[in-house]
N, C-alpha and C positions, 0 to 999 in steps of 0.2 A: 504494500500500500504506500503512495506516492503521495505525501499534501500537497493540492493544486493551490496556487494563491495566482489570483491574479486582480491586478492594480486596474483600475477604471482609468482613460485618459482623462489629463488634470481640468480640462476642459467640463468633461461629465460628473466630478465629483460634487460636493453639496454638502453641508453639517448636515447629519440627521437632526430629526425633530428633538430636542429636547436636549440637545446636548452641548455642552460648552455654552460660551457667550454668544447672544445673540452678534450679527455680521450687520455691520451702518450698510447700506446701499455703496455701493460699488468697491464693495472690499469682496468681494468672490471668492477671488486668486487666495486670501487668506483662508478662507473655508473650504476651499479645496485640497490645502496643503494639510489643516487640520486634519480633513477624512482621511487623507492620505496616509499621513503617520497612525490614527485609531488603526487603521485597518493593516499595517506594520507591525503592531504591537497585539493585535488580536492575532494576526495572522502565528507569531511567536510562540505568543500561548497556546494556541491551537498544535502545535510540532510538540510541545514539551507533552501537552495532554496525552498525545501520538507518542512522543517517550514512553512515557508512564506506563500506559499502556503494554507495551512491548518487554519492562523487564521481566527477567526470567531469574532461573535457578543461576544462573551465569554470576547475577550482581550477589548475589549471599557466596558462593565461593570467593569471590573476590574480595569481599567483608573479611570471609575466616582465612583466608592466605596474607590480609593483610596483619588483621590482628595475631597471628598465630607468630609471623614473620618477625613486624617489626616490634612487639614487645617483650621479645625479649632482651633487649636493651642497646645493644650494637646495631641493627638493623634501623634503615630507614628507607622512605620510599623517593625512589630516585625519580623526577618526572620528566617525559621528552615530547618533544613532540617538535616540527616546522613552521613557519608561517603561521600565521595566527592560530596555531594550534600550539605553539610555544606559548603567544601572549597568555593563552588560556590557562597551561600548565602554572605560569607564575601565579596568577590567579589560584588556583586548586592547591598550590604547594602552600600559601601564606594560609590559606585556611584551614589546612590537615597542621598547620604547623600553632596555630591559633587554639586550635581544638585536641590537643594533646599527640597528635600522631606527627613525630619529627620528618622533614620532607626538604629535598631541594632539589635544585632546575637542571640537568644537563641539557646546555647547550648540543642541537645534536651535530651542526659542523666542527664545532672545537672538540667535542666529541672525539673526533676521529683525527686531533693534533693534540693528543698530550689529556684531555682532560677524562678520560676514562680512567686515568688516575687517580680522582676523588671516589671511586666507587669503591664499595665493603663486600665480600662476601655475602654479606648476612644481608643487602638492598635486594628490594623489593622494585622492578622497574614498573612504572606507568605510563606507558606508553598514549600519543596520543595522535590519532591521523582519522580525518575525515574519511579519504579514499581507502586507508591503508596500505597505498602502494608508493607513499614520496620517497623519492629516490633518498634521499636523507637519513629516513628511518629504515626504510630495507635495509638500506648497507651499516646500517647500524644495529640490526637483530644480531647478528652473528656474535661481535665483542660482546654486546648487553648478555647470551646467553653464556659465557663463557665465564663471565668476572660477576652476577648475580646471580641471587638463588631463585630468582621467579620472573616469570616477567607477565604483566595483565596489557591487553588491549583495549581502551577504549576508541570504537571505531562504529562507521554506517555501515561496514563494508562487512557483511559476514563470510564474503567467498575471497578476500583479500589475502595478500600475504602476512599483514599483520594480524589479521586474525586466523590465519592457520598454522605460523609458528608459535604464537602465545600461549602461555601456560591456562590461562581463562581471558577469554572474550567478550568482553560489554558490550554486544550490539545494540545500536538506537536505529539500527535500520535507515532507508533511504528517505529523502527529505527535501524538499525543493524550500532553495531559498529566496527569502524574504524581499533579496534584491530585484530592483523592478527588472533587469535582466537575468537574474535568475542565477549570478556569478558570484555575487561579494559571498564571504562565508559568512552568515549570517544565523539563521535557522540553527545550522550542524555546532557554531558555536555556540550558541544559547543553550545548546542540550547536551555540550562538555561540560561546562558550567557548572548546570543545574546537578548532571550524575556525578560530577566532584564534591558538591555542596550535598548531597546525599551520600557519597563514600564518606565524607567526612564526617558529619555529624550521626549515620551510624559509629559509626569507631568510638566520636567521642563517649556515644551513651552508653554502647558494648562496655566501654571504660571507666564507666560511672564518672565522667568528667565533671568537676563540681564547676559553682561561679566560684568560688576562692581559687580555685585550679585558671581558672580564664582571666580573674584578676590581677595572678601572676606573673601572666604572658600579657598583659595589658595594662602598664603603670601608669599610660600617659595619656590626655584627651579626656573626650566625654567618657569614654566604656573605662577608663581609670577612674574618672571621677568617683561614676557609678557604684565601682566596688571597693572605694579605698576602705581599708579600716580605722576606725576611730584612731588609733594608736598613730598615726599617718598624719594628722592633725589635731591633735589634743595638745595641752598644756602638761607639763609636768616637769619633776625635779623642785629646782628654784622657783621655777616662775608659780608652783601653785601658793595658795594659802590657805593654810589648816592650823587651828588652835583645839582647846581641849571645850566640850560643850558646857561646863563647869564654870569657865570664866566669867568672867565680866565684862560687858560690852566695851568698855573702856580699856582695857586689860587686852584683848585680845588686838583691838585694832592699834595698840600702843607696838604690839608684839610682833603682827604682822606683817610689818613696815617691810621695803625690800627697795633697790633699786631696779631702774628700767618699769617695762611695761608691764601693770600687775592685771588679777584676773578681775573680773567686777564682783565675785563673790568670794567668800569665806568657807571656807568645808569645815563642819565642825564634827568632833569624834567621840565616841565614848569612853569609858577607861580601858576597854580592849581595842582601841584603834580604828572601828569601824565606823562609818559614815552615819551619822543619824540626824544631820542637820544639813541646811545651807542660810545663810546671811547674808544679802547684799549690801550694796553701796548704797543701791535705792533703800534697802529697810530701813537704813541708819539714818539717809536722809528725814525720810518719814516720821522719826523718834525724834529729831533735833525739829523739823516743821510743827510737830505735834506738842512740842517743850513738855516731852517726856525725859526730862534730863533725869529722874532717881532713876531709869531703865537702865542708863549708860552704866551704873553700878552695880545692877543685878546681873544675874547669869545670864550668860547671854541663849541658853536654851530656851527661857521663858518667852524669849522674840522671837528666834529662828523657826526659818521652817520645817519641823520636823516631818522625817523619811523622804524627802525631795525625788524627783524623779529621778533616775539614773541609768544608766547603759553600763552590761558588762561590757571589761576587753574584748577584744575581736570582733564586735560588731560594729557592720558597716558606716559608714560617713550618712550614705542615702536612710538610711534607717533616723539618725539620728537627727538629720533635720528634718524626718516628717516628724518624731515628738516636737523638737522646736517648735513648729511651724503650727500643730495641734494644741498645742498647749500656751502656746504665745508667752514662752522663756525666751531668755538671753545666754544662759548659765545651765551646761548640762556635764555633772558631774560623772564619772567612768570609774567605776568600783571593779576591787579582782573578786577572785572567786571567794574570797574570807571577807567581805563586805567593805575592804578598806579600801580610801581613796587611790586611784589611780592616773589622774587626769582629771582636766576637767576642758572640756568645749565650750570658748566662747564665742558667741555668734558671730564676731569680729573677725575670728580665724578661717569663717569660712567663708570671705569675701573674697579670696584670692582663689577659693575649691569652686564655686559655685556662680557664672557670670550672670550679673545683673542684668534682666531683660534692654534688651537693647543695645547693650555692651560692657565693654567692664569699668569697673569703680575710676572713676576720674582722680585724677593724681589732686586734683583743686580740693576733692571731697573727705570732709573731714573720717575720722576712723568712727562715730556716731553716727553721723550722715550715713555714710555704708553702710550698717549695720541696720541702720532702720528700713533704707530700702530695700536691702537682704531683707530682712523680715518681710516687708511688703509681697515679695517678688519670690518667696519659696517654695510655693505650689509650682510657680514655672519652671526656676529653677531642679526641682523634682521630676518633672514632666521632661526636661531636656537631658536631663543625667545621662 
């Protein structure tokens, strides 16, 4: 089975009814270009559905020869392919390499000058050719079979050479492309792609790949953002402050003192060390507004907030500013597993984690200013993680 696509001339095309932005009078040309590209990207989907369709027992072999292969620790999976079957490979190797399964590119012309030298025994090759017959990759089965222990095709071509010296065959069958001549690789790439983006994310789950596993491989950016752990932005050592809850409000901010930038609250503890309060800057204001001055002399556990919200270690950043953000705190203190203080997040720290809609904190903007708009703006910021 053959997908026929065929393109209307630009002349004949039209927005269907209901879709997109209505077209002013005599913008046509624009509405014709839109149909053009819908019916490009249906056409697309339409091939991969046609994929789908078609795998067989063929893609679960190729699953258990990869996992079987490359975890045992030396092994990886080596990937090749030509002409925009290479760009593809680059493609599919960042992703198996994303998702726990280590992977990289052999060029297949250098290939055959010196660079079959980065190959292991214990690699897995992935082969990749639309036709299966580029002169490129033939003359390259032979060393592939010689210096790896496997080799998988993924190909259109089930009667090709690449698919009948390969150890297992991913056929996605024949496929007409997408190009209004029927030339660019278009289609046949979309459905390397797509069966990469499916070897891979098999593997990951075969592997029980966690997010802290993805986190790992992922320090920087929005998908860093996403899974940094608290411990990545929190305060601690010096810069916290913690007195004993027994004190006296006077006493403790006498003691507290420190140089550089301090936190806005107080972590107070009991006589085994654990966290049982918090005390702001704001509460104290409040005490001295209220000319509640005997408080300043009483303990200060009779003001604090006792059992205050808190985050164990190793939980995420995005975690912790949904409580912020639910609770409409500044100050989120990080206890270990024995309830003692470990940190503490203040909503100021996360003005450099988390950009302000619109863009980032203005150098003009004071360290307040950010933090209130932080506050404003953490549903979004949440929503972009």
């Amino acid at each position: 089975m053959v997908l026929q696509v065929h393109l209307p001339p630009t002349s004949e095309m039209t927005v269907p009814p209901g879709e997109g932005t209505p077209v002013p009078p005599g913008q046509e040309k624009w509405a014709s270009r839109l149909d053009s590209a819908r019916q490009i990207v249906r056409a697309e989907a339409a091939a991969l559905e046609l994929v789908a369709q078609r795998l067989d027992n063929s893609f679960l072999q190729a699953v258990d020869m990869l996992q079987r292969l490359t975890g045992r620790g030396t092994g990886r999976v080596c990937i090749t392919g030509a002409g925009k079957s290479a760009d593809v490979g680059q493609k599919i190797a960042g992703t198996l390499n994303s998702t726990g399964t280590r992977a990289y590119v052999l060029d297949a012309t250098k290939a055959m000058h010196g660079d079959l030298g980065m190959l292991h025994p214990d690699d897995v090759a992935l082969i990749l050719s639309h036709s299966g017959e580029s002169e490129e990759i033939v003359r390259l089965l032979g060393p592939l079979r010689e210096m790896v222990c496997a080799l998988i095709a993924l190909t259109g071509n089930a009667h090709g050479t690449l698919a009948r010296q390969a150890d297992v065959a991913i056929v996605y069958g024949p496929l007409e492309e997408v190009c209004p001549l029927g030339l660019a690789p278009s289609a046949s790439t979309t459905a390397m792609i797509a069966l990469g983006d499916a070897l891979a994310f098999t593997l990951s789950r075969e592997r029980a790949f966690t997010p802290e596993d993805f986190a790992r491989f992922h320090p920087a950016g929005s998908l860093g953002r996403k899974l940094l752990k608290v411990e990545s932005v929190m305060r601690r050592g010096s810069e916290l402050r913690i007195a004993a809850a027994n004190d006296t409000v006077r006493r403790v901010f006498a003691q507290v003192r420190h140089p550089g930038r301090r936190t806005g609250a107080v972590m107070l503890v009991d006589e085994a060390g654990r966290l049982c309060g918090l005390f702001t800057d704001s509460d104290l204001a409040r005490l001295i507004e209220a000319r509640r001055d005997a408080a300043l002399d009483r303990p200060i556990r009779e003001v604090m907030t006792a059992n205050p919200i808190t985050v164990p270690v190793g939980v995420r950043v995005g975690d912790a500013v949904e409580l912020l953000r639910r609770y409409h705190i500044s100050e989120l203190p990080v206890i270990d597993e024995e309830g003692r203080p470990a940190g503490l997040i203040d909503i100021t720290d996360l003005i450099s984690v988390y950009p302000l809609r619109g863009g980032w904190q203005s150098p003009e903007m004071s360290e307040t200013q950010g933090a209130n708009a932080l506050h404003a703006d953490l549903p979004a910021a949440r929503k972009s993680a």
